[in-house]
N, C-alpha and C positions, 0 to 999 in steps of 0.2 A: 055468549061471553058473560062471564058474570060480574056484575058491578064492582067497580074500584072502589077503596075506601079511604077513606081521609082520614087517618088518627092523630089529634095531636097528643104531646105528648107533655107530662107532670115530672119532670127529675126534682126532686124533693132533697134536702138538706135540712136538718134540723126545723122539718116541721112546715118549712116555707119553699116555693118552688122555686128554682135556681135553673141557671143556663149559662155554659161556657163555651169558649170554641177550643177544637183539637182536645176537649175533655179538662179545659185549664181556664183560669181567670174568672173562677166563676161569680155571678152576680144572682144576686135574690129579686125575682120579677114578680113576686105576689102570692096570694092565699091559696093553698092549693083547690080550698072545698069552691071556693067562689068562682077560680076560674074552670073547674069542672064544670059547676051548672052552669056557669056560659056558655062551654062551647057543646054540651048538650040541648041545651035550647038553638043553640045557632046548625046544628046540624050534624054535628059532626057523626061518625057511624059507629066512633068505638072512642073510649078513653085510654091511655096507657102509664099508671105511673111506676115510675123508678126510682125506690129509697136507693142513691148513687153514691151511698155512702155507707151504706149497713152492710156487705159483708169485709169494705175494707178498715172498718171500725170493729169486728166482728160481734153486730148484736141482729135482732132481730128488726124484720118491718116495724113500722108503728100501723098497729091492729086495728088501736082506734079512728086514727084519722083516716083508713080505707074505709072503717064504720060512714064515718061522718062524711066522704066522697060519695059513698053510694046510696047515700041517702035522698043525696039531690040528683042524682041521674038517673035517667031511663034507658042509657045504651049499655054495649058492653063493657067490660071494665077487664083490664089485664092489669096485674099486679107484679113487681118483680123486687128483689132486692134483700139479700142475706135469706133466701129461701134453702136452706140446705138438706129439708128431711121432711117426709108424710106430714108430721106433725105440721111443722109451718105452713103447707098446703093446706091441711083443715080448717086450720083457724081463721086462713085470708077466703077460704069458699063461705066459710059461716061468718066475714065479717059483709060479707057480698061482691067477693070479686066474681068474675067469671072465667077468669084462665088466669095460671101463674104466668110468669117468665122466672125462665132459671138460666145460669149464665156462668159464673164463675165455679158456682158449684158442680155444674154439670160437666164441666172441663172436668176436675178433679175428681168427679165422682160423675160420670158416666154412667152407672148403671142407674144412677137417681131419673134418670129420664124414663128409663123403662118400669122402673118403680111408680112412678108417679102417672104415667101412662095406665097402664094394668089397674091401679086404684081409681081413678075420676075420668078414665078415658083420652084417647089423644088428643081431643078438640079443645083441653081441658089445659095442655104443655104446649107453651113459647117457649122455645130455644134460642135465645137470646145472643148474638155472636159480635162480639166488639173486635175487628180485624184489622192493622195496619200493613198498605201496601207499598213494599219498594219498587224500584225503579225495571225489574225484571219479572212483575205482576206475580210476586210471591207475596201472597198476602198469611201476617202470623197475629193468630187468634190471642187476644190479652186476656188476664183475668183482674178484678180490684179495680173496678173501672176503668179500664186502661193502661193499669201503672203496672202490669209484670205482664211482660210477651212469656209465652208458652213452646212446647214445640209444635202444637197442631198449628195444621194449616187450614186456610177458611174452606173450602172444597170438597177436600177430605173428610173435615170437621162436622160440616151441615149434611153430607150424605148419611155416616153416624149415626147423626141426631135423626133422622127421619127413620134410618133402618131401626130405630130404637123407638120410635115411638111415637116424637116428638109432631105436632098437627100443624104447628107453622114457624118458620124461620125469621125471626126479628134481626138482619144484618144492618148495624150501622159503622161506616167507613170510619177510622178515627182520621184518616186524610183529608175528608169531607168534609167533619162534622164542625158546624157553626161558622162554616164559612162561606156559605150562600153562595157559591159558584155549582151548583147545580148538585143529583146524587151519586153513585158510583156505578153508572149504566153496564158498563164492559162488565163488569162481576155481576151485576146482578142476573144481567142477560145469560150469565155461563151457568148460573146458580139453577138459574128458572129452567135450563135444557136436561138439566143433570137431576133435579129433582119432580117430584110429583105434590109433595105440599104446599101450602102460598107462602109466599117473601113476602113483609114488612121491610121494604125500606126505609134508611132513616141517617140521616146526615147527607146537611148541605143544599138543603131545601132555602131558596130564596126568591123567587121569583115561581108565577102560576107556571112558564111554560115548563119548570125542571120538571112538575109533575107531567105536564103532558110527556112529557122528554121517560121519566123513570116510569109509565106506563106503557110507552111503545117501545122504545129502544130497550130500556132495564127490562121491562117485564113483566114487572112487578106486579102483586098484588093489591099492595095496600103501599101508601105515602105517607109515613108520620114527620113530622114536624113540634117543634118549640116555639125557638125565638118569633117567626114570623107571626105567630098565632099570641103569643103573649101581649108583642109589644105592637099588635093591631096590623100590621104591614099588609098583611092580606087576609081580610077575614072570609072565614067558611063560607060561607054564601056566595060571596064573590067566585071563589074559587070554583067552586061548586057549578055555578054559572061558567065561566069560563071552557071548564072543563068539557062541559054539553055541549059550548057553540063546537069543542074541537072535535067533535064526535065522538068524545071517553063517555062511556055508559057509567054513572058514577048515581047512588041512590038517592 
């Protein structure tokens, strides 16, 4: 079984890291370069940040401030946000990420996955999928952080994105997201039978057992998280431990 992983996660707004719930309300929780080398020295196994605001502004990442993230880290670092062409992928490998995520662009442009694949390899493309679910488990893929539903469906969607190239599947619930009732186990578990690359999940992380919970029932590969991890509720280690007594193999 290969180790689970713990990412927390940098949503980024004008420079400073922010966090909302259902993708609204959002509030500024701190520096993003500080709280990277935190939770690199606390353990964590990968970094993930999201300019959540650059392609519905339509400009690009800020280049430098991924410079000045991976400056202070030693884990992996996933980059995402107004990534829409080659180009943009160059500049965030050479400011030191180690994989993008592409998300709204990918919707729109689909073949940007297999583009981007074929050039840096698939280990190299997060598929980034923001999906709201109704009441008859039709979950519809958004693009602009949320703010425009699409016609793909989440399912359908992430199958695509694999047969295209893509090396792992970043789904997070917008049902879910920031409101600590645990992650969206039933889809993830549908997600993980139907494909062969790893899930990132991500919303709705509030308490240690959700992770136990979105490991065995979801599936899942990896666990990212925000809020809990910002404003201290449950630190890495902690978790980390928790996870071992419950018998999750986690690094």
């Amino acid at each position: 079984m290969l180790a689970k992983r713990i990412i927390p996660c940098l949503d980024i707004r004008n420079g400073q890291t922010v966090k909302g719930i259902n993708f609204v309300n959002i509030q500024e929780v701190g520096d993003p370069v500080e709280l990277g080398a935190k939770y690199a020295a606390e353990g964590a196994d990968e970094l993930c940040f999201l300019d959540i605001t650059a392609t519905h502004e339509g400009r690009k990442t800020f280049v430098e401030l991924v410079k000045r993230i991976a400056a202070y880290i030693n884990i992996p670092f996933t980059v995402g946000g107004g990534i829409s062409e080659i180009g943009d992928a160059e500049k965030l490998l050479a400011a030191g990420a180690d994989k993008i995520s592409i998300n709204s662009s990918a919707v729109r442009n689909p073949q940007l996955i297999d583009d981007l694949a074929l050039n840096f390899g698939s280990q190299f493309v997060v598929v980034a999928i923001d999906a709201r679910g109704d009441e008859n488990n039709h979950w519809t893929v958004t693009v602009n952080g949320g703010r425009i539903p699409t016609e793909k469906e989440l399912f359908s969607w992430s199958k695509e994105a694999e047969d295209r190239g893509a090396g792992e599947i970043l789904f997070t619930s917008m049902n879910h997201d920031g409101t600590k009732n645990g992650f969206a186990n039933e889809q993830l578990a549908q997600m993980a039978d139907s494909l062969k690359i790893p899930i990132i999940a991500s919303g709705g992380a509030g308490a240690s057992d959700h992770f136990v919970d979105v490991f065995t029932k979801g599936k899942a590969d990896a666990g990212l998280a925000a809020s809990i991890f910002h404003y201290n509720e449950i630190p890495i280690p902690v978790l980390k431990k928790y996870l071992k007594d419950k018998g999750i193999v986690v690094r």
